[in-house]
C-alpha positions as CSV (number, residue, x, y, z in Angstrom):
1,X,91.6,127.4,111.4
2,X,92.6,129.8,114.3
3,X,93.1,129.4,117.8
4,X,90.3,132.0,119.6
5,X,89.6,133.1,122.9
6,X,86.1,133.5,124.2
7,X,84.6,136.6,126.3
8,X,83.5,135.5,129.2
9,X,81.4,137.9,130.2
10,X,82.7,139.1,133.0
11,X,82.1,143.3,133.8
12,X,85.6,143.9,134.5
13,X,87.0,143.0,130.9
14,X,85.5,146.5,130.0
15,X,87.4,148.3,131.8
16,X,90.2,147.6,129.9
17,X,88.8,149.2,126.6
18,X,89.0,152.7,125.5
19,X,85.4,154.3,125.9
20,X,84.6,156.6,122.7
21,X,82.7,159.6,123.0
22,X,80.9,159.6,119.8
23,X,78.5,156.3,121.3
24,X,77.3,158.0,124.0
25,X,73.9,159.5,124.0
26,X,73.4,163.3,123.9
27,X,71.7,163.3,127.3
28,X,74.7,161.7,129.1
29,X,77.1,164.2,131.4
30,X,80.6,163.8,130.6
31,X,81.1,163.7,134.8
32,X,79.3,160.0,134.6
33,X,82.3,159.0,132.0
34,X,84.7,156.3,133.3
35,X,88.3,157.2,133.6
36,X,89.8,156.5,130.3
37,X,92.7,154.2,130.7
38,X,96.3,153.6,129.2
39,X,95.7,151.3,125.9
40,X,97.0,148.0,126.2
41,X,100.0,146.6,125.1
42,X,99.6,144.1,122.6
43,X,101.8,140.8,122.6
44,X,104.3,141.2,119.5
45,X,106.5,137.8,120.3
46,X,104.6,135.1,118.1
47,X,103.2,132.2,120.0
48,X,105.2,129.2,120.4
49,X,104.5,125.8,121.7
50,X,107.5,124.3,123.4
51,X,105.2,121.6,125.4
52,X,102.1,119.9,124.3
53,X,99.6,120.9,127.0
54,X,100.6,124.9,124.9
55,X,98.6,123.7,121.7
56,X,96.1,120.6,123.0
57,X,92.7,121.1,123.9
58,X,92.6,124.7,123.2
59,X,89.9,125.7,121.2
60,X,90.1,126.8,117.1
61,X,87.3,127.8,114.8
62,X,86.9,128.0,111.0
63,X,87.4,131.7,110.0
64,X,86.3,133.2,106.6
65,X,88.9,135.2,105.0
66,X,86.9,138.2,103.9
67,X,85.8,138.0,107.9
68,X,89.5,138.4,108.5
69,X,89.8,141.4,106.5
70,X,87.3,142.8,108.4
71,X,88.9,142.4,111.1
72,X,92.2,144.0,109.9
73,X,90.5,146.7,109.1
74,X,90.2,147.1,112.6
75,X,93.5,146.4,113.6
76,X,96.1,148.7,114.7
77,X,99.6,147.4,114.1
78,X,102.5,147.3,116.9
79,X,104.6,149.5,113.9
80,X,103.9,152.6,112.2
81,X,106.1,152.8,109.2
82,X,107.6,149.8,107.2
83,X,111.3,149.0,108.8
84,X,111.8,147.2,105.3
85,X,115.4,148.1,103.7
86,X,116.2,148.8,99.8
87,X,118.1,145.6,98.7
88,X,121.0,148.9,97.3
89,X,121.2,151.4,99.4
90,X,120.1,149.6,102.6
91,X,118.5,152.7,103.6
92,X,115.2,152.3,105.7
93,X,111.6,152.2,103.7
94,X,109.9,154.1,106.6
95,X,106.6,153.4,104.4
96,X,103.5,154.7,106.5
97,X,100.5,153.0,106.5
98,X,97.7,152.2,105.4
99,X,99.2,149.5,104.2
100,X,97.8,146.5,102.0
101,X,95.9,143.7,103.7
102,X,97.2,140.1,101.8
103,X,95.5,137.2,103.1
104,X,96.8,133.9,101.7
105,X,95.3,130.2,102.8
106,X,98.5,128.2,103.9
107,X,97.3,124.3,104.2
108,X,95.0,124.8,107.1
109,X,95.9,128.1,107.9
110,X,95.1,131.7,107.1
111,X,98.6,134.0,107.1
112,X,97.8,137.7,107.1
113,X,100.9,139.9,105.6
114,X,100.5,143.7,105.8
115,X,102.2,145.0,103.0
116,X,103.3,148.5,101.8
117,X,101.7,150.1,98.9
118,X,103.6,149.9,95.7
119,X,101.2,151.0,92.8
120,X,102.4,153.3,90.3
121,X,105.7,154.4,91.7
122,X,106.6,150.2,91.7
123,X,105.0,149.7,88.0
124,X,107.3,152.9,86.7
125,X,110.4,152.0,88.7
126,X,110.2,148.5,87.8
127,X,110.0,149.6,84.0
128,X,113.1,152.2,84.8
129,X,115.0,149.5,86.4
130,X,115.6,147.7,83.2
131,X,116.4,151.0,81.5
132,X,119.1,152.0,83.9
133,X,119.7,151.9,87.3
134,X,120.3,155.6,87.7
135,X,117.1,156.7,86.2
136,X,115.3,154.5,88.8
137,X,116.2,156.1,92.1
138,X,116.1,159.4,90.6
139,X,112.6,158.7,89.4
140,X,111.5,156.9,93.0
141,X,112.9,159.8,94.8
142,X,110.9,162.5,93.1
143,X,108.0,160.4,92.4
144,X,108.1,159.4,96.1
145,X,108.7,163.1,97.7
146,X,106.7,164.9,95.1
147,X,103.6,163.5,94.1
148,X,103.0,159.9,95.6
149,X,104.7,159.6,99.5
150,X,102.0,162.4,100.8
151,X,99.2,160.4,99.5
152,X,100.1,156.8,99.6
153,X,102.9,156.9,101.4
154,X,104.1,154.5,98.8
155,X,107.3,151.5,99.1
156,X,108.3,150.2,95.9
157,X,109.9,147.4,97.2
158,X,106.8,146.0,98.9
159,X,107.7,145.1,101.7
160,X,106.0,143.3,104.1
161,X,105.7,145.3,106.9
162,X,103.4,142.8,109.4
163,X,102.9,139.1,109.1
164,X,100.5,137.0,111.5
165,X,99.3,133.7,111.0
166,X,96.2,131.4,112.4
167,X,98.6,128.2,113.8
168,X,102.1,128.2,115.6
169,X,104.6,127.6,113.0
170,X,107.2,124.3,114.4
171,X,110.8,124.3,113.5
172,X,111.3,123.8,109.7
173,X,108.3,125.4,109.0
174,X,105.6,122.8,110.0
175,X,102.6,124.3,111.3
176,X,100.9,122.6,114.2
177,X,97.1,122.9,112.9
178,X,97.9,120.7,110.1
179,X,99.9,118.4,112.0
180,X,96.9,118.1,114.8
181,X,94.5,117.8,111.7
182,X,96.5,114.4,110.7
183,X,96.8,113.1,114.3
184,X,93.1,113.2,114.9
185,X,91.9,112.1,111.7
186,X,93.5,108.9,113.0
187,X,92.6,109.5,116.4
188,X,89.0,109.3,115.2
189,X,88.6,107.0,113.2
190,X,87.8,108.6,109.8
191,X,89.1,109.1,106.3
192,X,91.6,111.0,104.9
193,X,90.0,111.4,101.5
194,X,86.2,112.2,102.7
195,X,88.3,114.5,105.1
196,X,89.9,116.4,102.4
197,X,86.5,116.6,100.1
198,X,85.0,117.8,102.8
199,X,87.5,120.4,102.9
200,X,87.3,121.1,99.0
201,X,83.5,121.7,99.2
202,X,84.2,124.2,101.6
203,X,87.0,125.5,99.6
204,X,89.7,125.2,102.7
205,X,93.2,124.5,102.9
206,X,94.1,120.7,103.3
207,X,97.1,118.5,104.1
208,X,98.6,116.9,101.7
209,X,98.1,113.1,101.3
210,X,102.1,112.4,101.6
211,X,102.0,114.4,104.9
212,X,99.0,112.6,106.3
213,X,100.8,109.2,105.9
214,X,104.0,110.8,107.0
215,X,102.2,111.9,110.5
216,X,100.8,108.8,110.9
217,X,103.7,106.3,110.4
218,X,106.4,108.3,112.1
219,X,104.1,109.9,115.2
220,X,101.3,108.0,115.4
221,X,101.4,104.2,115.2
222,X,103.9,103.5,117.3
223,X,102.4,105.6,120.1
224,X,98.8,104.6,120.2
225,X,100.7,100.7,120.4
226,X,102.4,101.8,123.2
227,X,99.4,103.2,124.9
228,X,97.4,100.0,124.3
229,X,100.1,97.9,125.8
230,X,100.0,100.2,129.1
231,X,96.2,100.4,129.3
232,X,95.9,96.4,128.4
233,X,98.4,95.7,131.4
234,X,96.1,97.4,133.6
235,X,93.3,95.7,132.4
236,X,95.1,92.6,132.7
237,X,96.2,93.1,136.9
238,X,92.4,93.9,137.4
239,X,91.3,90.6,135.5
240,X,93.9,88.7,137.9
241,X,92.6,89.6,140.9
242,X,89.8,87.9,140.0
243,X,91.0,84.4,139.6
244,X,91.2,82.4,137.0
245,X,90.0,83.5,133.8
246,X,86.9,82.3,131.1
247,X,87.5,84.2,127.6
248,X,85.9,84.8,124.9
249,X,87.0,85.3,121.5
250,X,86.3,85.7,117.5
251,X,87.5,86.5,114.6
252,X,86.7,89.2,112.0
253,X,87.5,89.6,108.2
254,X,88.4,92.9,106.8
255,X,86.6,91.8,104.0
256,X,83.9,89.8,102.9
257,X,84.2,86.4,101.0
258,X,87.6,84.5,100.5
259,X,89.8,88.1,99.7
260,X,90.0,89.0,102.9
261,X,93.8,90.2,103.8
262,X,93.6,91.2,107.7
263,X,92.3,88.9,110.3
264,X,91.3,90.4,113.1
265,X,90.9,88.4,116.6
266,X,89.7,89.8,119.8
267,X,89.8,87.8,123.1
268,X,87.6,89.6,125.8
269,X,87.2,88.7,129.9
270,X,83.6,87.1,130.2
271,X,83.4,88.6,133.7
272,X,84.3,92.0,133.0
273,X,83.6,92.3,129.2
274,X,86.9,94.3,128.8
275,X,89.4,93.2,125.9
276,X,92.4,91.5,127.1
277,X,93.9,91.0,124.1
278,X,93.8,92.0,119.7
279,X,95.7,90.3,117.3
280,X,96.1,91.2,113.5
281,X,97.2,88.6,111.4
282,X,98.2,89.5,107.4
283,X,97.2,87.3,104.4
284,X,100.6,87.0,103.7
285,X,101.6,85.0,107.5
286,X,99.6,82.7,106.4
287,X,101.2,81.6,103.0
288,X,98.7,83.9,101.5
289,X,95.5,81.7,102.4
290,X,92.8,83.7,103.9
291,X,90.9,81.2,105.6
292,X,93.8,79.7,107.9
293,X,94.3,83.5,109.4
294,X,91.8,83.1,112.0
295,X,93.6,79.7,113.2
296,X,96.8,81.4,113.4
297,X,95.8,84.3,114.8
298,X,93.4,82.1,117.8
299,X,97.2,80.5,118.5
300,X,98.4,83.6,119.0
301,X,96.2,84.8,121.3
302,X,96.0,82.3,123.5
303,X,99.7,81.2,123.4
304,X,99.9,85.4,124.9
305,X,96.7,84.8,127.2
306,X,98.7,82.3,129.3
307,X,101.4,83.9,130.0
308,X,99.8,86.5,131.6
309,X,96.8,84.8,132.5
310,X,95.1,81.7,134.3
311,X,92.8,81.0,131.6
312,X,90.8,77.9,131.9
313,X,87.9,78.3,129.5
314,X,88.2,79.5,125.9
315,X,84.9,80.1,124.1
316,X,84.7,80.6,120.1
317,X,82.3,79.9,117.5
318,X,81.8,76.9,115.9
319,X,85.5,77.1,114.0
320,X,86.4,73.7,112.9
321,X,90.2,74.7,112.4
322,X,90.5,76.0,116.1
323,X,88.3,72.6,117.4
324,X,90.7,70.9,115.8
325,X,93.3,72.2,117.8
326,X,91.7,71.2,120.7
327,X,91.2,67.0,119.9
328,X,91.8,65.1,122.6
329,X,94.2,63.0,120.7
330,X,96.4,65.4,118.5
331,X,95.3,68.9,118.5
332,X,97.9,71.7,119.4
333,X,96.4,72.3,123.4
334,X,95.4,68.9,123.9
335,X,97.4,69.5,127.1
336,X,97.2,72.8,128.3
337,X,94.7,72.3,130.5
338,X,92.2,75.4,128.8
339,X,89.0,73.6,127.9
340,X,87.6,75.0,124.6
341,X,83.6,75.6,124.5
342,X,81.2,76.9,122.0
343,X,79.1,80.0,121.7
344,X,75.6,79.7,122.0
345,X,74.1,82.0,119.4
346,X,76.4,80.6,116.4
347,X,75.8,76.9,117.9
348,X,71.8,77.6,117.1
349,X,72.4,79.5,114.0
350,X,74.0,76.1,112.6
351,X,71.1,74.3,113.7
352,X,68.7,76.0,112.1
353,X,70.2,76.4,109.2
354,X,70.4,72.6,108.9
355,X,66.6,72.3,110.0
356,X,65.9,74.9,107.0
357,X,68.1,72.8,104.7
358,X,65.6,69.4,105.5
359,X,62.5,72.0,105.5
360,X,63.1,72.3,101.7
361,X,63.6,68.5,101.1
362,X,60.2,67.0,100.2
363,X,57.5,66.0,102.4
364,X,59.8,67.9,105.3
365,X,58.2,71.6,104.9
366,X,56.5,71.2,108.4
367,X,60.1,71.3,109.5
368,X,60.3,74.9,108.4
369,X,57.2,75.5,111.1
370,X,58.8,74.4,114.3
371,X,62.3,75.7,112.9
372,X,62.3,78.9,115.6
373,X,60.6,76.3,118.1
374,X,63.6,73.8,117.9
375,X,66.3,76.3,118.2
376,X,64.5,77.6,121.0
377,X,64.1,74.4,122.9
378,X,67.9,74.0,122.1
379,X,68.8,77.2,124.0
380,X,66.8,76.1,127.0
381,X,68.2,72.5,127.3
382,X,71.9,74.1,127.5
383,X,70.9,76.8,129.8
384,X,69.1,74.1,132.3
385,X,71.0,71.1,132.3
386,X,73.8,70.7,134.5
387,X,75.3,67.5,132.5
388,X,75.3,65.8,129.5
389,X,72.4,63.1,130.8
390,X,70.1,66.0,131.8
391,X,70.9,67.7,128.3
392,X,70.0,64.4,126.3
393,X,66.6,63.9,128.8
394,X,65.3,67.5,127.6
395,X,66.3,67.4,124.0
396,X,65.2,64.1,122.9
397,X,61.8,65.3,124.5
398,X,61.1,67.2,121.5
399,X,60.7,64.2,119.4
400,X,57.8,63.5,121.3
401,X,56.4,67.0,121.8
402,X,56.2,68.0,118.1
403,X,53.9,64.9,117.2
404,X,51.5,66.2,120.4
405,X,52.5,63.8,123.0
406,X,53.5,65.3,126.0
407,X,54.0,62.4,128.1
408,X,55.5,58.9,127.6
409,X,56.5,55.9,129.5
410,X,60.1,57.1,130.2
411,X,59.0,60.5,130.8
412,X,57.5,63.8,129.7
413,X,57.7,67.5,129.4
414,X,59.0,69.8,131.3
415,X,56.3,72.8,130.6
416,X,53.4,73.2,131.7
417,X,50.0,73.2,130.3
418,X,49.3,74.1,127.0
419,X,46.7,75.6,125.0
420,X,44.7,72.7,122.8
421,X,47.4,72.4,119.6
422,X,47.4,76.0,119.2
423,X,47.7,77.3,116.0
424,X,50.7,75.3,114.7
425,X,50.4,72.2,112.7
426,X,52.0,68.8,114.2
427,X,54.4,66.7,112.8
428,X,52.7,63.2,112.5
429,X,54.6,60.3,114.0
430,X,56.6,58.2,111.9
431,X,56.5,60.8,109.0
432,X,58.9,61.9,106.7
433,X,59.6,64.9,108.6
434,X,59.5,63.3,111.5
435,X,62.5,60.9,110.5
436,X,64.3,63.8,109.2
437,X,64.2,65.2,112.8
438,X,65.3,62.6,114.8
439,X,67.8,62.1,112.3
440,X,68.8,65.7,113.0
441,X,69.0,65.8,116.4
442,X,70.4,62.4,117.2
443,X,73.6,62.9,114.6
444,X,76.2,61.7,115.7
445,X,79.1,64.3,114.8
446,X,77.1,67.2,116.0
447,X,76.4,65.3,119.7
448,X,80.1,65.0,120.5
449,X,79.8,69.3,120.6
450,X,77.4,69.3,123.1
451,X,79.0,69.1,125.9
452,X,80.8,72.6,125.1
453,X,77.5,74.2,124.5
454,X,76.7,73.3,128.2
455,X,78.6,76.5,130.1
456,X,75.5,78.4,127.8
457,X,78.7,80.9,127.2
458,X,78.0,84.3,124.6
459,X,80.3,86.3,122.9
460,X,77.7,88.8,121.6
461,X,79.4,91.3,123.8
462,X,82.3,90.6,120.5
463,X,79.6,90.9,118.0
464,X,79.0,94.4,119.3
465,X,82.8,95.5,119.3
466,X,83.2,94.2,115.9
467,X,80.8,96.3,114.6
468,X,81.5,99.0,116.2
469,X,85.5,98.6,114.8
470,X,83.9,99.5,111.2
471,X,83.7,103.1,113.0
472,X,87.7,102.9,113.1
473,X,88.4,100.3,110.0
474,X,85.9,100.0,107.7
475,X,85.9,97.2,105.2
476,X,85.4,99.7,102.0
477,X,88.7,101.2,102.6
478,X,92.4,99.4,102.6
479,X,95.3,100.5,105.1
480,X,99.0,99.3,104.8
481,X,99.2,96.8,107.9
482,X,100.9,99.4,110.5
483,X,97.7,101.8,109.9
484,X,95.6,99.0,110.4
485,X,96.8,97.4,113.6
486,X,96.4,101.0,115.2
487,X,92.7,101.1,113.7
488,X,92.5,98.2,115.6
489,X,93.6,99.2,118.9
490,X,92.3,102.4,119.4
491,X,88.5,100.4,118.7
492,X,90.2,98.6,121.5
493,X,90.4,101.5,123.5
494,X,87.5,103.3,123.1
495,X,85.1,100.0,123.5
496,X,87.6,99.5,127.1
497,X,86.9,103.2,128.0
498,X,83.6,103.3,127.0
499,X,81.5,99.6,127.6
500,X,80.9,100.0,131.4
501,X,79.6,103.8,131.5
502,X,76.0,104.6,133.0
503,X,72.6,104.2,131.5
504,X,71.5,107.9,130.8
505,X,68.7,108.9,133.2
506,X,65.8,111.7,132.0
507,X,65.2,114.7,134.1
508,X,62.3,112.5,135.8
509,X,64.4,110.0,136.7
510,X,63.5,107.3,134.5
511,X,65.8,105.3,132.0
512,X,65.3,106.6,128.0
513,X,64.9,103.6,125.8
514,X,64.9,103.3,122.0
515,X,63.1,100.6,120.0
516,X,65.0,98.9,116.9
517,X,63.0,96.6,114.3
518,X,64.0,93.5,113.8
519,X,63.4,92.3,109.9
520,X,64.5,88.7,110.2
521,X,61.9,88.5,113.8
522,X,59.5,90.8,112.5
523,X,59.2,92.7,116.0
524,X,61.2,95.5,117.7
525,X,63.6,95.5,120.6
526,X,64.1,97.9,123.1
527,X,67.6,99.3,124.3
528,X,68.8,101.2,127.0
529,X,70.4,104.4,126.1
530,X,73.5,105.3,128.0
531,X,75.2,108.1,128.5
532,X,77.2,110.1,125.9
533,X,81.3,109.5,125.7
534,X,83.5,111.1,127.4
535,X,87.1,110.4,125.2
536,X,88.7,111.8,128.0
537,X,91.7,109.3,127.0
538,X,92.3,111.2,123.4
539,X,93.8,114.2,125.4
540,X,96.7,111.9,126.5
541,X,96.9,110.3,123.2
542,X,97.7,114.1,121.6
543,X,100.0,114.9,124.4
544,X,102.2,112.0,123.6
545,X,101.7,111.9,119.7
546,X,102.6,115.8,119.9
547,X,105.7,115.3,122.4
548,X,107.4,112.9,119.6
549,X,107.2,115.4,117.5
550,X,108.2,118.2,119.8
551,X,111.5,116.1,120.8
552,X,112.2,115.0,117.6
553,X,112.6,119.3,116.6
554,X,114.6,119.7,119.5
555,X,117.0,117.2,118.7
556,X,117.6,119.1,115.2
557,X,115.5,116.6,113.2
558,X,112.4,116.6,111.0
559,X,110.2,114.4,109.7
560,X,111.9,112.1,107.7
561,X,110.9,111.9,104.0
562,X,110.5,108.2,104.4
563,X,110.8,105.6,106.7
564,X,112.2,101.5,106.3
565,X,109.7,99.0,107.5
566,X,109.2,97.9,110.8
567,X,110.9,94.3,111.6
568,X,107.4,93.2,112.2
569,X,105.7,94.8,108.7
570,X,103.9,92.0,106.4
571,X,105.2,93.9,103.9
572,X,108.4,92.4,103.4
573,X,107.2,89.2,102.8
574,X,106.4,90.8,99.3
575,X,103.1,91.4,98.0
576,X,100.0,90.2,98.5
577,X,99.4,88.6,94.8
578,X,103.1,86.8,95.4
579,X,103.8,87.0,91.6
580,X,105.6,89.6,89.7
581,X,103.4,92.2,88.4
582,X,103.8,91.9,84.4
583,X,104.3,95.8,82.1
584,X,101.6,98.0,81.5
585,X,102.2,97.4,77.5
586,X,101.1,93.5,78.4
587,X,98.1,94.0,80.1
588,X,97.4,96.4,77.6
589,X,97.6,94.2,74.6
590,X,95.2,91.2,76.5
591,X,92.9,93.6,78.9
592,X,89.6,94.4,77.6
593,X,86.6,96.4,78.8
594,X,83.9,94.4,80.6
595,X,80.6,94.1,77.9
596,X,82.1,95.4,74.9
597,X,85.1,93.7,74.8
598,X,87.2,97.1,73.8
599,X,91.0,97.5,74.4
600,X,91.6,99.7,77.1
601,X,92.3,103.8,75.7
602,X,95.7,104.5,75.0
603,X,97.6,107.2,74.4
């Protein structure tokens, strides 16, 4: 790639170029010419980058190579004769042009090298050199004044007389395309192999794999953490000023199943919807065992939460490890004055799975008919009621409605009229499936919850964020914990920089929706669009990720070729199996292939 600059179109750039007379039509007077002015000057000092705001945000483009020769071709170098020097005699080459045009693909960039011609007089003086070093600069001289200097103007050295490459070249060599190319595949989320195939396919230059992971270990990670911690404390003195504080928060598996090895838990404000906190526990924290992560990692939240906040609600999911925590009698915050409630949606996912589970049960399938009925009448009773009694008044109500009666001696419900049965079949009094309801809704374990389904709280908000982390950490693709964490975060970001921006607005001032089906409903949804983003955040991100680097050369160092492990890595609590991996010769001898139960291949 090659930094360019664009024309901008503006009349007085042509002044500055020489006006040839062979373009101009016939008809023209020479009196109408424009004064022909001095040639410019070119720059000859190669560009260097000595702070970041020289290399980031300016603009590059993918240039052909046979393009680039073209372009040579047009080119008049700042020299006119090789100032090369005979490795001997240390007399000057003095070679005149044309010279040869090399173009070589260096990682990501394109290095042009203008090199004097060496053809015969270099194949018969390299044959005479092994002869005898006389008969080799008697034969260069004569060949070169004789015959082949007024034609070719020939160097038999070949030296490189011109050299100019697409990228600033760093101290040591580095070249700051390919170490911008590294950043921002971090910086956006995507994947160094699809990256480099990408690159293959179009037959380009690409970093290496070892440099990549270099880059992002030494430059990256410990930035973008130190970015996050700045932006989160701002987030944090806005959330403060606005009392104390409900949050929300879930967990999410890098993986699904039981094999997960990150746990990822986000606590977000439920006023403002921004993420106050992220926490990423590793398999091995947690003695290996996957499913305690997401406890640990809750503790660890909120143990940080009240330190910097007043936090007096706490909504999660339906977790029975992080309920537990909360038991009146011996759970962890028993005292800590946070009271822990439920979220909505997964509280009336569980219940209809559990009405589904009776709906298959024999003489119960009428269940399976009111299922999306019940769930909904659940959402309503949490929503209205202001206490547990008014919650209990609505909800047993159902029993009553399902079987058609709509009023009793205690009571009745609260809708209004309806039409004549409908179209949905009733549940008959005193049925099976009527038993198996009541029995349902009146259990006893599940009533103790309600009374944290009552704030009617949501972390869908969370839902959203999760998925949109797979943009930044998908779960088809492992990173070593430090990569991971800063996957993590800069979702973190972009959801903080990005959640509150405007609804996009046509040209005739209306709102542009989109409709999305809905398989499992069997209808469609409409969503606002907003308006694009801006990642006017990932300018700062290269700044700083470019001035370690940039101060790491002026102190006289370069990357190192590998780094210990943070204090803080997973890593040294060994691997993730936590048994010694046995020799390739024993898995050799017991291994075999899945369905034909082959040995592996050896060799």
């Amino acid at each position: 790639m090659e930094d360019t600059v664009h024309d901008t179109g503006d009349d007085t750039d042509q002044d500055d170029h020489e006006e040839d007379l062979s373009v101009l039509e016939q008809e023209q007077e020479t009196q109408h010419l424009p004064q022909k002015k001095q040639r410019r000057q070119p720059n000859r000092s190669e560009i260097t980058v000595e702070v970041e705001e020289d290399i980031i945000g300016k603009p590059a483009s993918i240039a052909y190579h046979d393009c680039l020769r073209q372009l040579c071709e047009f080119v008049a170098l700042p020299i006119d004769s090789c100032n090369g020097k005979d490795p001997i005699t240390q007399k000057q080459c003095q070679a005149k042009g044309p010279f040869e045009i090399n173009i070589k693909s260096r990682v990501t960039a394109a290095v042009i090298e203008w090199v004097s011609h060496v053809l015969v007089a270099h194949v018969i003086s390299f044959l005479i050199q092994n002869i005898i070093i006389v008969l080799y600069y008697f034969t260069y001289y004569i060949f070169s004044m004789c015959f082949l200097l007024p034609l070719f103007q020939l160097c038999p050295q070949g030296h490189i007389v011109w050299r100019w490459s697409s990228q600033p070249t760093l101290k040591f060599g580095s070249q700051l395309g390919d170490f911008l190319m590294a950043t921002n595949i971090l910086l956006t989320g995507n994947n160094y192999t699809k990256v480099k195939m990408l690159f293959n396919f179009m037959n380009m230059g690409m970093i290496n794999e070892r440099y990549f992971a270099g880059i992002q270990d030494n430059y990256c990670v410990d930035t973008i953490k130190a970015f996050w911690n700045a932006r989160r404390a701002k987030v944090i003195a806005n959330v403060k000023t606005l009392g104390p504080t409900v949050a929300l928060g879930d967990g999410r598996m890098d993986s699904p199943g039981f094999c997960a090895q990150y746990c990822t838990y986000t606590a977000m404000d439920n006023a403002t919807r921004q993420i106050i906190n992220v926490v990423n526990v590793d398999k091995r924290e947690t003695s290996r065992k996957s499913t305690n992560m997401e406890k640990v990692a809750f503790i660890e939240t909120l143990d940080t939460l009240k330190q910097d906040l007043d936090v007096i609600e706490f909504c999660t999911d339906a977790h029975s490890q992080i309920s537990a925590l909360f038991n009146k009698n011996k759970g962890l915050y028993k005292d800590s004055g946070v009271k822990h409630t439920l979220e909505m949606w997964h509280g009336a996912k569980n219940l209809g799975k559990k009405i589904h589970a009776a709906g298959l049960q024999k003489g119960c399938s009428l269940l399976l008919v009111w299922k999306k009925d019940i769930c909904n009448h659940f959402w309503y009773c949490c929503k209205a009621a202001n206490t547990v009694e008014d919650f209990w008044d609505m909800w047993t109500g159902l029993l009553h409605h399902v079987t058609g009666e709509h009023q009793w001696g205690l009571g009745g419900c609260y809708h209004g009229p309806l039409e004549e049965n409908g179209n949905k079949e009733l549940i008959p009094k005193g049925s099976t499936a009527h038993r198996k309801i009541t029995e349902l809704i009146m259990d006893e374990r599940w009533s103790k919850t309600i009374p944290k389904y009552l704030t009617f709280r949501s972390t869908g908000a969370l839902e959203c964020f999760h998925a949109h982390l797979l943009m930044y950490a998908s779960k088809r693709i492992a990173f070593v914990p430090p990569v991971y964490a800063a996957r993590t975060l800069l979702a973190a970001l972009d959801y903080n920089e990005h959640c509150s921006r405007p609804y996009y607005v046509k040209a005739d001032g209306k709102y542009s929706y989109h409709k999305m089906y809905n398989k499992k409903s069997g209808g469609f949804c409409l969503y606002i669009k907003k308006v694009k983003k801006s990642y006017e955040y990932i300018k700062d991100r290269q700044c700083a990720i470019l001035r370690c680097k940039l101060d790491q050369l002026a102190a006289g160092r370069g990357m190192p070729r590998k780094r210990a492990m943070r204090p803080d890595d997973p890593r040294r609590l060994g691997t993730l199996s936590g048994v010694p991996a046995p020799s390739t010769e024993q898995i050799l001898e017991t291994q075999r292939s899945r369905g034909r139960g082959e040995p592996l291949p050896q060799k």
